[in-house]
N, C-alpha and C positions, 0 to 999 in steps of 0.2 A: 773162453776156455784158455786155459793157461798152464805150460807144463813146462820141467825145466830136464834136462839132459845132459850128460859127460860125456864129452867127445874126445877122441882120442888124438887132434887135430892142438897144436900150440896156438895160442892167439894171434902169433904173428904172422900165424898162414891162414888162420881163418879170417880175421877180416877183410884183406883183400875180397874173400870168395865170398862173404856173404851173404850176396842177392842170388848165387848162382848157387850157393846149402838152402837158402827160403823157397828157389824155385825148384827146386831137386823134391824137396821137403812137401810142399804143395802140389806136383807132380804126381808124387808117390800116395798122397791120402786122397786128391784127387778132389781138389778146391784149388780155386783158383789162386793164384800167384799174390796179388792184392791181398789176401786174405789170411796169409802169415806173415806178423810179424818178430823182428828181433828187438828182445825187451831191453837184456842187459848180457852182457858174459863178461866172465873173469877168468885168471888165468888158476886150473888146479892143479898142481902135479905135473906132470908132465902131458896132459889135456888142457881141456877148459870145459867149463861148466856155463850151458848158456838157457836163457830164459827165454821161453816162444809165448806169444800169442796168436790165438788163430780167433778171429773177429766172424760173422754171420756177411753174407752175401751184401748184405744192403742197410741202411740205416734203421731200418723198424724191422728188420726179418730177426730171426734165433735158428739157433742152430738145433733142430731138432735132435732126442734125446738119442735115436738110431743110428745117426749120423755122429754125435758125439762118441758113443761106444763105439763105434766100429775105429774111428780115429784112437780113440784111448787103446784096443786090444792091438791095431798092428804096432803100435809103438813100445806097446808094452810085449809084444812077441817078439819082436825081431824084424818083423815082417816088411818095414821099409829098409829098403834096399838103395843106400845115398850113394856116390860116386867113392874110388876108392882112396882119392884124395881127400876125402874127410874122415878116415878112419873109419873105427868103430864105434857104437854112439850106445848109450844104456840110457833109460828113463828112471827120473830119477823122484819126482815128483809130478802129481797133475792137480788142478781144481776147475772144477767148473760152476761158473756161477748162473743162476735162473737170469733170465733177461730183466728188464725192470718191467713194474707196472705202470703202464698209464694212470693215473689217478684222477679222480675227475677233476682236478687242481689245473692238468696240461691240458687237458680237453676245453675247460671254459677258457685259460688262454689261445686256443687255438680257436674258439669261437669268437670271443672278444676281435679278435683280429679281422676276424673273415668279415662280423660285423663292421666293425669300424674299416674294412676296404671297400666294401660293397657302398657305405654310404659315400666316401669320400669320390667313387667314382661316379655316382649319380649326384651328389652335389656338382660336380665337375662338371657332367654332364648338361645339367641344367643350367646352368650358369654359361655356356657357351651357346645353348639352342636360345635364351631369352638374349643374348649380347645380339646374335644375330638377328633373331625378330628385331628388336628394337633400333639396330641400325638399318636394316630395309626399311622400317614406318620411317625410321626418321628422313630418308634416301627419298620418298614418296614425299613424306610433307613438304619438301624445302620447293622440290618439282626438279626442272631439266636445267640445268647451268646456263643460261646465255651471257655472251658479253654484253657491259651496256654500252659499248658504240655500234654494235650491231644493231640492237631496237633502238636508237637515237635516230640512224640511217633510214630506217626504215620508217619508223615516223615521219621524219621530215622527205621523204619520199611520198608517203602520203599527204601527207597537207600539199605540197605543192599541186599534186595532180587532182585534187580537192579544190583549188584555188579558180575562179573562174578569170578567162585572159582578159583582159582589157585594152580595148580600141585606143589607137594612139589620137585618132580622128577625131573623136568623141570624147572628145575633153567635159569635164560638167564645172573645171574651174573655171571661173569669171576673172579677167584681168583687168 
C-alpha cells in the first residue's frame, strides 16, 4: 500500500524528524513502526510532499482488505492526529496493490530445494556412519599395538626358561 501526502512541514525540518513522523504515523494507524516506510519527498510550496509505504507484518502475510480501508479512511478524514511540529498533512494520493501470487513456478523451486537438502544431508549422513564403520573393522583387523621389543623380550624370556640347565660335572666332551 502506498499513498502520498502534503505536509505543511519545509524539508529542512522534516528530515531531521523523519523516523519520529513514521513512528507518529504507525502509532496513530496502529502497525507497527517497521511497517512504514519513507519512499521519497520533495520540497512543494512552502511544505513538502512526501511518499509513504506501508508493507504487511511479515514476508508472506498481506494486509487485509479491512485493515487496508480503515488506514485509507482515517487519512483520508483527518483523523490521524501527528505532532504539532509536523503541521498539517492532506492526502493526496493512495494505491493499493493485491499481494502476488505463488505460482506453482515458486513452489516447485522451493521443493526442488527442500529436495535437494534432504538428500544432501543424508548423503552426508551416510558417508560418515560408513567412514566410521570401516574405521572400527579396520581398528579390529590390524588387532592391539604392541611394540616389537616388548614380544622380542618376552620370547627370549621364554626360551630361556624352556632351556634345560646343564651340569658343569657332566661333561659328554671327550678331550
Amino acid at each position: 500500500m502506498e499513498f502520498e501526502m502534503t505536509m505543511t512541514i519545509k524539508i529542512q525540518d522534516l528530515v531531521p524528524q523523519s523516523s519520529k513522523l513514521a513512528q507518529s504515523i504507525a502509532h496513530e494507524l496502529e502497525i507497527k513502526y517497521d511497517q512504514v516506510q519513507m519512499l521519497n519527498f520533495t520540497s512543494e510550496g512552502n511544505g513538502s510532499l512526501i511518499r509513504w509505504a506501508i508493507s504487511p507484518d511479515g514476508p508472506n502475510d498481506y494486509i487485509p482488505n479491512t485493515t487496508a480501508e480503515s488506514i485509507l479512511s482515517r487519512l483520508n478524514e483527518g483523523s490521524v492526529h501527528l505532532p504539532d511540529t509536523f503541521g498539517t498533512y492532506k492526502l493526496v494520493s493512495w494505491k493499493v496493490e493485491p499481494p502476488p501470487k505463488r505460482t506453482w513456478w515458486h513452489w516447485q523451486h522451493f521443493l526442488v530445494f527442500l529436495v535437494v537438502g534432504v538428500l544432501a544431508a543424508t548423503l552426508t549422513f551416510s558417508v560418515l556412519v560408513t567412514w566410521y564403520i570401516w574405521r572400527r573393522h579396520k581398528q579390529k583387523a590390524l588387532g592391539s599395538y604392541k611394540p616389537v621389543e616388548i614380544e622380542i623380550a618376552d620370547q627370549e624370556i621364554a626360551n630361556e626358561e624352556s632351556l634345560p640347565l646343564q651340569d658343569a660335572t657332566k661333561s659328554t666332551d671327550n678331550f
